[in-house]
C-alpha positions as CSV (number, residue, x, y, z in Angstrom):
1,X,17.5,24.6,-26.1
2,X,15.4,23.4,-28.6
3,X,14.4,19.7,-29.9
4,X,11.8,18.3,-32.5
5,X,9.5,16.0,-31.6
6,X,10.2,13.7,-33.8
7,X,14.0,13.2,-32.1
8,X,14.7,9.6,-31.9
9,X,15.2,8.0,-28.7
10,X,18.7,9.1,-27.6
11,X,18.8,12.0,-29.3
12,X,21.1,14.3,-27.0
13,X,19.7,17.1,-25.5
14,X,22.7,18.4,-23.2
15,X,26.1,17.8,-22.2
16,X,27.1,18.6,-19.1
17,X,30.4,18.4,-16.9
18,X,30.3,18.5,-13.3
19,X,33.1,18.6,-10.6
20,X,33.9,19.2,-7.3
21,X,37.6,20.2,-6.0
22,X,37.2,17.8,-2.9
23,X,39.3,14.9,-2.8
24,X,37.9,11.3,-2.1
25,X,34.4,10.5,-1.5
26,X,34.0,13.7,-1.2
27,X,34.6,14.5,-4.4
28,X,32.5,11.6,-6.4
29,X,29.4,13.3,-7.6
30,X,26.0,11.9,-8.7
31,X,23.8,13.4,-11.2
32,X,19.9,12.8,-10.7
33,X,16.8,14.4,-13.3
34,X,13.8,15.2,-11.1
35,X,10.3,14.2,-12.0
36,X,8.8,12.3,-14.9
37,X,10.3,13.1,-17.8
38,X,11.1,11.8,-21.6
39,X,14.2,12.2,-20.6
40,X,17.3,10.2,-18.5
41,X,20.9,11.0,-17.8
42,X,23.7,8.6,-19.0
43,X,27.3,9.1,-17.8
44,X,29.2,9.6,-20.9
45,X,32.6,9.6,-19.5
46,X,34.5,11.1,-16.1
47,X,32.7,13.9,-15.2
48,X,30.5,14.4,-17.7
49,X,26.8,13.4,-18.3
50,X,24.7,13.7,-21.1
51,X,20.6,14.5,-21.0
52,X,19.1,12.4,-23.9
53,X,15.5,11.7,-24.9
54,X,14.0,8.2,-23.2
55,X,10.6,8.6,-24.8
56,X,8.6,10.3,-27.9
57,X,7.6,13.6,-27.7
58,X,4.5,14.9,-28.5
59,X,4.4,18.6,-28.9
60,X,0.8,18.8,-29.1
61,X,1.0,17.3,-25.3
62,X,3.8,19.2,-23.6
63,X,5.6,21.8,-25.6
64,X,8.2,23.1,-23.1
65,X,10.2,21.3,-20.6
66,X,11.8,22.5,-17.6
67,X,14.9,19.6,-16.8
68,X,15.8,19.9,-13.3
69,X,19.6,18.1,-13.0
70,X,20.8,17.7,-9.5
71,X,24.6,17.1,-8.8
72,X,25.2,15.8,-4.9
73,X,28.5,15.0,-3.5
74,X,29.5,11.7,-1.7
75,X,30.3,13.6,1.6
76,X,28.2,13.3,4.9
77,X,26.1,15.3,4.6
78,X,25.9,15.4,0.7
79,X,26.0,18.5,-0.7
80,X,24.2,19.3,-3.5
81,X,23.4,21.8,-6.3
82,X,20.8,22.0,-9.5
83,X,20.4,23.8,-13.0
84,X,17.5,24.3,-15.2
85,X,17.3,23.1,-18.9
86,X,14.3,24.7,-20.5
87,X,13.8,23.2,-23.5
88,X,11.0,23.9,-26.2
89,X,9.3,21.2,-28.5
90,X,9.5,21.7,-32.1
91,X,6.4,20.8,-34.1
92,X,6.8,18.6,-37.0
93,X,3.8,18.2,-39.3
94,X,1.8,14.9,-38.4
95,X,-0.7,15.1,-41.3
């Protein structure tokens, strides 16, 4: 994926749906980003989030990010699972 840095603040980066087949608490998942990132995850609806930007970006700083997006279930003990987004800053022309 690819973004410009001069996205506004909640631009979207991703969508994403997760699920699990349990029933229950078992089957409620939460959605987490690792580290410190421009970036936060809002629920859009059901079992879907959406990645969008939280801060500028600067290309000239950080031109690739790699998203970490964790998904853990509500059982005891949670079980969990993650994907990758890499995703490449587009320079704009500051001058």
């Amino acid at each position: 994926n690819e973004i410009s840095e001069d996205a506004p603040l909640g631009t979207v980066v991703a969508l994403m749906h997760v699920q699990d087949r349990d029933s229950g608490a078992n089957g409620e998942v939460r959605c987490s980003l690792d580290g410190d990132l421009p970036f936060h995850l809002e629920k859009s609806f059901d079992d879907y989030y959406r990645v969008v930007t939280a801060r500028e970006l600067d290309r000239e700083q950080v031109s690739e990010y790699n998203v970490t997006v964790r998904a853990a279930d509500g059982g005891w003990p949670a079980l969990q699972s993650s994907a990758v987004l890499a995703l490449r800053v587009l320079d704009v022309n500051d001058n």
